[in-house]
GUDREN-319858 format. One record per atom (N, C-alpha, C, O): residue number from 0; atom name; x, y, z. Coordinates in steps of 0.05 Angstrom, whole numbers. Layout:
% residues N
SITE num atomo      x      y      z
SITE NUM    CA      X      Y      Z
...
This chain:
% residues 109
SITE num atomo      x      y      z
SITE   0     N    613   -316    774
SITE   0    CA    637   -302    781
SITE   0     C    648   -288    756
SITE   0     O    650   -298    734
SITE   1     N    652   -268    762
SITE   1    CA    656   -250    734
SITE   1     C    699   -261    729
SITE   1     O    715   -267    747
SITE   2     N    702   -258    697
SITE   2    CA    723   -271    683
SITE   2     C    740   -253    685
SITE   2     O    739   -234    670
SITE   3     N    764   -256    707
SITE   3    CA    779   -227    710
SITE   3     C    811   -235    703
SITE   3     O    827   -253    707
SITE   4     N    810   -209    691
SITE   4    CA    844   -210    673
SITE   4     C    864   -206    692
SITE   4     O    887   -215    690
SITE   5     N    854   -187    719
SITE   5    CA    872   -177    736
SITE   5     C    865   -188    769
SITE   5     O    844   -187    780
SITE   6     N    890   -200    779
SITE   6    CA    885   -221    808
SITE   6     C    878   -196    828
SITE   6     O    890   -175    830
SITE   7     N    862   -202    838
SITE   7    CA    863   -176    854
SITE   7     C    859   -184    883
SITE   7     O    841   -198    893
SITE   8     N    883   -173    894
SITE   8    CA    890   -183    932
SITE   8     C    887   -159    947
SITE   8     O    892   -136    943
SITE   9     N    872   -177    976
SITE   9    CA    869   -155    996
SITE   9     C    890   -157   1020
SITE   9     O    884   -172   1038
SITE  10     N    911   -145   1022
SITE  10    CA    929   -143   1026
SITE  10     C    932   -128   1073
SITE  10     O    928   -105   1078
SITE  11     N    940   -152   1096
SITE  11    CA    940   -146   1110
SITE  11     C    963   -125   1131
SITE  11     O    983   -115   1120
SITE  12     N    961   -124   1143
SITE  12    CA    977   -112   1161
SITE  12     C    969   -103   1186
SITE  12     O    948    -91   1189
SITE  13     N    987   -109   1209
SITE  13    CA    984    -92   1237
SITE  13     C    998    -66   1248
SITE  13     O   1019    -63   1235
SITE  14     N    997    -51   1262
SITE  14    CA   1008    -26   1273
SITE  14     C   1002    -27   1303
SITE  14     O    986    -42   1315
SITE  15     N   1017    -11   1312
SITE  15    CA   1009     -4   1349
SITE  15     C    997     17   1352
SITE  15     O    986     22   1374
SITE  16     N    996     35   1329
SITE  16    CA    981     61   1333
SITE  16     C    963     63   1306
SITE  16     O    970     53   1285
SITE  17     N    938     79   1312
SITE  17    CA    912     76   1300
SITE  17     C    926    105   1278
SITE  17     O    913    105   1257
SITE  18     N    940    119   1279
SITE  18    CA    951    148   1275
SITE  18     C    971    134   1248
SITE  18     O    968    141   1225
SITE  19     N    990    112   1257
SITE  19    CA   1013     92   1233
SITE  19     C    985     88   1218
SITE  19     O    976    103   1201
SITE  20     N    970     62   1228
SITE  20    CA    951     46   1204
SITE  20     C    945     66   1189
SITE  20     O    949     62   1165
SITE  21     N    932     97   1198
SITE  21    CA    918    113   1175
SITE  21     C    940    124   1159
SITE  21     O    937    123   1135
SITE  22     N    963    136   1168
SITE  22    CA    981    143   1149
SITE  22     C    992    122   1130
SITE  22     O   1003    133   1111
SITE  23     N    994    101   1130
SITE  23    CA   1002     74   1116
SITE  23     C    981     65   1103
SITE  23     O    987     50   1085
SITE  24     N    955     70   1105
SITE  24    CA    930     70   1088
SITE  24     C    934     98   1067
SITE  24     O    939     99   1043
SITE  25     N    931    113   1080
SITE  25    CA    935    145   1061
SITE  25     C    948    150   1038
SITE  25     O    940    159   1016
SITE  26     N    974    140   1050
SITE  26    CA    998    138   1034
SITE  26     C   1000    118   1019
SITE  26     O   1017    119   1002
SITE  27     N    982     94   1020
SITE  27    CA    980     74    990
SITE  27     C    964     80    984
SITE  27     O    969     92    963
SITE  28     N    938     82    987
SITE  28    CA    917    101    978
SITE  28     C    928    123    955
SITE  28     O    927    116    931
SITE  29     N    939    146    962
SITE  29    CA    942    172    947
SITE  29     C    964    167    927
SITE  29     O    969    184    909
SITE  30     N    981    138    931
SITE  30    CA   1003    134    912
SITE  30     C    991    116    889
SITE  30     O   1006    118    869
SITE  31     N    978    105    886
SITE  31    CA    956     89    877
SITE  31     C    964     60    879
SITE  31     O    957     43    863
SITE  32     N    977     55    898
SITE  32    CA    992     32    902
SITE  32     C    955     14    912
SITE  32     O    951    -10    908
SITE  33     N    940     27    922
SITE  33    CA    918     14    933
SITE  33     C    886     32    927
SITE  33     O    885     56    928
SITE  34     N    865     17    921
SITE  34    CA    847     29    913
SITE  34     C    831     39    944
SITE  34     O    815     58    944
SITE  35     N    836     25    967
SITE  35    CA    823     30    988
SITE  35     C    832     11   1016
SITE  35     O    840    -12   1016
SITE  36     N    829     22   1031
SITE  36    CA    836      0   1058
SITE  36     C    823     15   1086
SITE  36     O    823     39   1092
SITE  37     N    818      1   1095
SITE  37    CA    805     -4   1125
SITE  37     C    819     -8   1143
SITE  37     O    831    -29   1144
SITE  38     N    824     15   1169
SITE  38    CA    835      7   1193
SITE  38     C    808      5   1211
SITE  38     O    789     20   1216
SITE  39     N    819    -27   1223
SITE  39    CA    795    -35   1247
SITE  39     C    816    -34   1271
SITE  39     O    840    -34   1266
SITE  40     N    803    -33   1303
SITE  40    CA    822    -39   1322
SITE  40     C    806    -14   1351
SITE  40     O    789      4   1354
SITE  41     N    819    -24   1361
SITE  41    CA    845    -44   1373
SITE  41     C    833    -65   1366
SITE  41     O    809    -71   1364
SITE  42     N    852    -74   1362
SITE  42    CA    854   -112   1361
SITE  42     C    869   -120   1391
SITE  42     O    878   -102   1405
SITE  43     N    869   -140   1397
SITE  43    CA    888   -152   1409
SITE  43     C    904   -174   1395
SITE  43     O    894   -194   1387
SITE  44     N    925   -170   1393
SITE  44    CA    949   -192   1376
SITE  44     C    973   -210   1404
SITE  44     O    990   -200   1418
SITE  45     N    965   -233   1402
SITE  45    CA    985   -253   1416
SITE  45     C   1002   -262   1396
SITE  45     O    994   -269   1373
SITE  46     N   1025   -263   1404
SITE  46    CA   1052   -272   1385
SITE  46     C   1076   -283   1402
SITE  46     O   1078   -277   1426
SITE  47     N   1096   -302   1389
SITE  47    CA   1122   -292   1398
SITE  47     C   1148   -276   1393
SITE  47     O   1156   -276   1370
SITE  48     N   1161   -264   1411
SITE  48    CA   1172   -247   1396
SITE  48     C   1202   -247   1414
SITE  48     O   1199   -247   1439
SITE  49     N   1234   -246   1402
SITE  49    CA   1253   -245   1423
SITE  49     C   1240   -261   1436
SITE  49     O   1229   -246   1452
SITE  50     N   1232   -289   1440
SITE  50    CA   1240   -312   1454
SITE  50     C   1210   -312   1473
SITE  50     O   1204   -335   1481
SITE  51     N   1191   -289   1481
SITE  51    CA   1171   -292   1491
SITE  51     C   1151   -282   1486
SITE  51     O   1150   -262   1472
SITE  52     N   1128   -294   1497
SITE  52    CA   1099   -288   1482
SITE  52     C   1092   -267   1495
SITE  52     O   1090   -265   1520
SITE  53     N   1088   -247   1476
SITE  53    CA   1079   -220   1481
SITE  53     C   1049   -215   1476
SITE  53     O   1039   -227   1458
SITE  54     N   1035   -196   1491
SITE  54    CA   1003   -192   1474
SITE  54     C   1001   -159   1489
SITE  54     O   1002   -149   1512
SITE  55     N    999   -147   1454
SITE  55    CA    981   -124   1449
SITE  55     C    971   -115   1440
SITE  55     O    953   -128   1431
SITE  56     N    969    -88   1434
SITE  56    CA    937    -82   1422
SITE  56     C    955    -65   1395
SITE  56     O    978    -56   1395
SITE  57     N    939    -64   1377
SITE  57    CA    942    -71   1348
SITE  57     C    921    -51   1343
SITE  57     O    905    -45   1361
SITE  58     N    920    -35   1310
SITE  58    CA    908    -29   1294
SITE  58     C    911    -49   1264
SITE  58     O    933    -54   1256
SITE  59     N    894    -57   1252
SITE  59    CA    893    -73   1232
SITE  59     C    884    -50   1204
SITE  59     O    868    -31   1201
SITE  60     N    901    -63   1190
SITE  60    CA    891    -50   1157
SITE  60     C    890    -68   1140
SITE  60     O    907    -85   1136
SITE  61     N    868    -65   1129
SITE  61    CA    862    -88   1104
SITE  61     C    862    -72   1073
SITE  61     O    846    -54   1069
SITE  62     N    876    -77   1059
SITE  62    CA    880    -53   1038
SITE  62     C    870    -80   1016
SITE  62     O    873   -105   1016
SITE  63     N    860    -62   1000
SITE  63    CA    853    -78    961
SITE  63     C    862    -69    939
SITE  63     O    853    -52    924
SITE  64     N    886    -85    940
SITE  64    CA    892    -73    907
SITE  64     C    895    -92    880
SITE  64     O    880   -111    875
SITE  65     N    915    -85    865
SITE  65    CA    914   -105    838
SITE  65     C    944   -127    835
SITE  65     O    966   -117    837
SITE  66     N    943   -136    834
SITE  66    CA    967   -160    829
SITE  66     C    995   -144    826
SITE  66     O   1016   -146    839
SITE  67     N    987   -126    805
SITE  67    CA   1009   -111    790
SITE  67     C   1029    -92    805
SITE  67     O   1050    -81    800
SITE  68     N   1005    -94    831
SITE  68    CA   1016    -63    848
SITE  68     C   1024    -76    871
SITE  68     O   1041    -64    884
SITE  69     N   1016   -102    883
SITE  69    CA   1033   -121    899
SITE  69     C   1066   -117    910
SITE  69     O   1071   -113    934
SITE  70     N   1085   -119    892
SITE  70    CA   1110   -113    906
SITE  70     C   1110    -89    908
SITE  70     O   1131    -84    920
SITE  71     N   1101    -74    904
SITE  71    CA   1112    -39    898
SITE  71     C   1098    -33    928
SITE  71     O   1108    -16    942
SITE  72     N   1072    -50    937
SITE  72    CA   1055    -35    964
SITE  72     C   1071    -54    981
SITE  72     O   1069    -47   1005
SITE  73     N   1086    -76    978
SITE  73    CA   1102    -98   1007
SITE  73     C   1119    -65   1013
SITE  73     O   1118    -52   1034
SITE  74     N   1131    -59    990
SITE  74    CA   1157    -40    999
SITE  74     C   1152    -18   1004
SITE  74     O   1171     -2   1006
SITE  75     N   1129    -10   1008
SITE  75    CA   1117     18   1025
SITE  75     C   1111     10   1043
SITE  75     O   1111     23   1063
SITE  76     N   1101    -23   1041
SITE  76    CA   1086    -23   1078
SITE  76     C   1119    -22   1091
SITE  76     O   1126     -2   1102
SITE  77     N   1135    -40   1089
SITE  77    CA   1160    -39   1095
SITE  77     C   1181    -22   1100
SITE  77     O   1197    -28   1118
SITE  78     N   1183      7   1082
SITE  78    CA   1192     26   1078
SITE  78     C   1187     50   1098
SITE  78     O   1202     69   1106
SITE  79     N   1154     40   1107
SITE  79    CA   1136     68   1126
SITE  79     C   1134     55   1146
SITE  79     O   1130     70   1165
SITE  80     N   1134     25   1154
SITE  80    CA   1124     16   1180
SITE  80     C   1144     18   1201
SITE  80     O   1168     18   1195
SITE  81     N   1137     19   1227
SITE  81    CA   1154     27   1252
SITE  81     C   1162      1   1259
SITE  81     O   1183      3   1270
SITE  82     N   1152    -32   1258
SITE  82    CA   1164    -50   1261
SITE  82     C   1188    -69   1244
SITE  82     O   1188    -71   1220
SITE  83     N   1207    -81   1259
SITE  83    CA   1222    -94   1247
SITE  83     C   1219   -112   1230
SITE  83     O   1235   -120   1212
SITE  84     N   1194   -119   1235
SITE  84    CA   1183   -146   1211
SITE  84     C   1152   -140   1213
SITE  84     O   1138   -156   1225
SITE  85     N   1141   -121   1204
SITE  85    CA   1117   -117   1202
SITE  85     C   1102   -147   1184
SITE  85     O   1111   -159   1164
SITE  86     N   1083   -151   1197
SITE  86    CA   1057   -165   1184
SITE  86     C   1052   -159   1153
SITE  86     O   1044   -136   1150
SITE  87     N   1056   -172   1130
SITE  87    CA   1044   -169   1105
SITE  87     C   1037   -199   1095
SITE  87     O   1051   -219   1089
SITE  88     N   1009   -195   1095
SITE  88    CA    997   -224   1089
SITE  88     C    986   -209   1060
SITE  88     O    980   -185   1061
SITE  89     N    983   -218   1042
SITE  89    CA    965   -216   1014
SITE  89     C    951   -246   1005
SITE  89     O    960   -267    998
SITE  90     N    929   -236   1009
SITE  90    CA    908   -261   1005
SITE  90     C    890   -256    971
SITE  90     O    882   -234    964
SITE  91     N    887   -276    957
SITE  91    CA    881   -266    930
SITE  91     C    845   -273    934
SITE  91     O    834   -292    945
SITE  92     N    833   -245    914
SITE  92    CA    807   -243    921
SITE  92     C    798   -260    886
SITE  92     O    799   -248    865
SITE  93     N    789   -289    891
SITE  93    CA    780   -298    860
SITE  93     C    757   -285    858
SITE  93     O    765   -269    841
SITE  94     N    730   -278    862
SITE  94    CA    713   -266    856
SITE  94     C    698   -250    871
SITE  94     O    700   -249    896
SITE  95     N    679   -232    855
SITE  95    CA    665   -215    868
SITE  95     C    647   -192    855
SITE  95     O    639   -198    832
SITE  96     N    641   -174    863
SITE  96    CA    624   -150    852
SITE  96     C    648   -136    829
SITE  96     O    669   -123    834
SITE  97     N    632   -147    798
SITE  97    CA    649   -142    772
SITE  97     C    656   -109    773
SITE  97     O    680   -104    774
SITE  98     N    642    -92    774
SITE  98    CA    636    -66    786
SITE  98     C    663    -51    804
SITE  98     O    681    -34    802
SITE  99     N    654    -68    821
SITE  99    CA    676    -52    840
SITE  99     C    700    -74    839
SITE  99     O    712    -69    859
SITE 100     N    710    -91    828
SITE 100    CA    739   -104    815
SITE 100     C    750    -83    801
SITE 100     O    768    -68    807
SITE 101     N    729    -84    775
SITE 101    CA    737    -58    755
SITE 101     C    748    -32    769
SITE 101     O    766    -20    757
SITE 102     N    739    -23    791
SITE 102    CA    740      9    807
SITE 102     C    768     -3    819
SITE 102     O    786     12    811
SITE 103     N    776    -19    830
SITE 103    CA    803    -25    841
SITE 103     C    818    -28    824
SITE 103     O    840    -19    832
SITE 104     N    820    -38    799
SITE 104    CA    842    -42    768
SITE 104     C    841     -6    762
SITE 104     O    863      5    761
SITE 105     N    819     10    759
SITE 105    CA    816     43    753
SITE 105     C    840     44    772
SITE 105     O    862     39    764
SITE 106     N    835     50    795
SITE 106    CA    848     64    815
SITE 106     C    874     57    822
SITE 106     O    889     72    835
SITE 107     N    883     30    813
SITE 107    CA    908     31    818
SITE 107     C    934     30    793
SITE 107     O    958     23    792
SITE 108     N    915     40    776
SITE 108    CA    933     47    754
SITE 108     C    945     73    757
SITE 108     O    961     81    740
């Protein structure tokens, strides 16, 4: 496992439209808030919500960036998303391809 100075998290989220996920990818993308992210979907998402269990269909984005850039991308997903309490899970990546860690620390500086 390569010895890394910088935590680097891949950072989740859901949308209702495949059109939000890409502009909310784009837009941390081009701010350098994120070196890259992936919208998969439809998903189907079961939840509760106002008191009952709702299920629909979802676009998912999985974005990767650096520790440093963590609060600054919660408050864009927050800032740009159409829901009241959008989904922000950040999961920390301990190891991986030294190579492309390095390309995500580049890019989101």
């Amino acid at each position: 496992m390569a010895d890394l100075e910088v935590q680097y998290l891949q950072v989740q989220t859901t949308t209702d439209s495949r059109a939000e996920a890409m502009e909310l990818s784009r837009a941390a993308v081009e701010s350098r808030l994120a070196a890259c992210a992936q919208v998969a979907g439809p998903v189907t998402s079961v939840y509760r919500w106002d008191g009952k269990v709702q299920t629909d269909t979802e676009w998912q984005c999985v974005i990767k960036t650096s520790e440093d850039r963590l609060t600054e991308l919660i408050e864009h997903i927050k800032a740009n998303h159409s829901y009241d309490v959008p989904e922000i899970i950040a999961t920390p990546i301990i190891g991986g391809n030294p190579d492309y860690l390095d390309w995500v620390t580049a890019e989101t500086q």
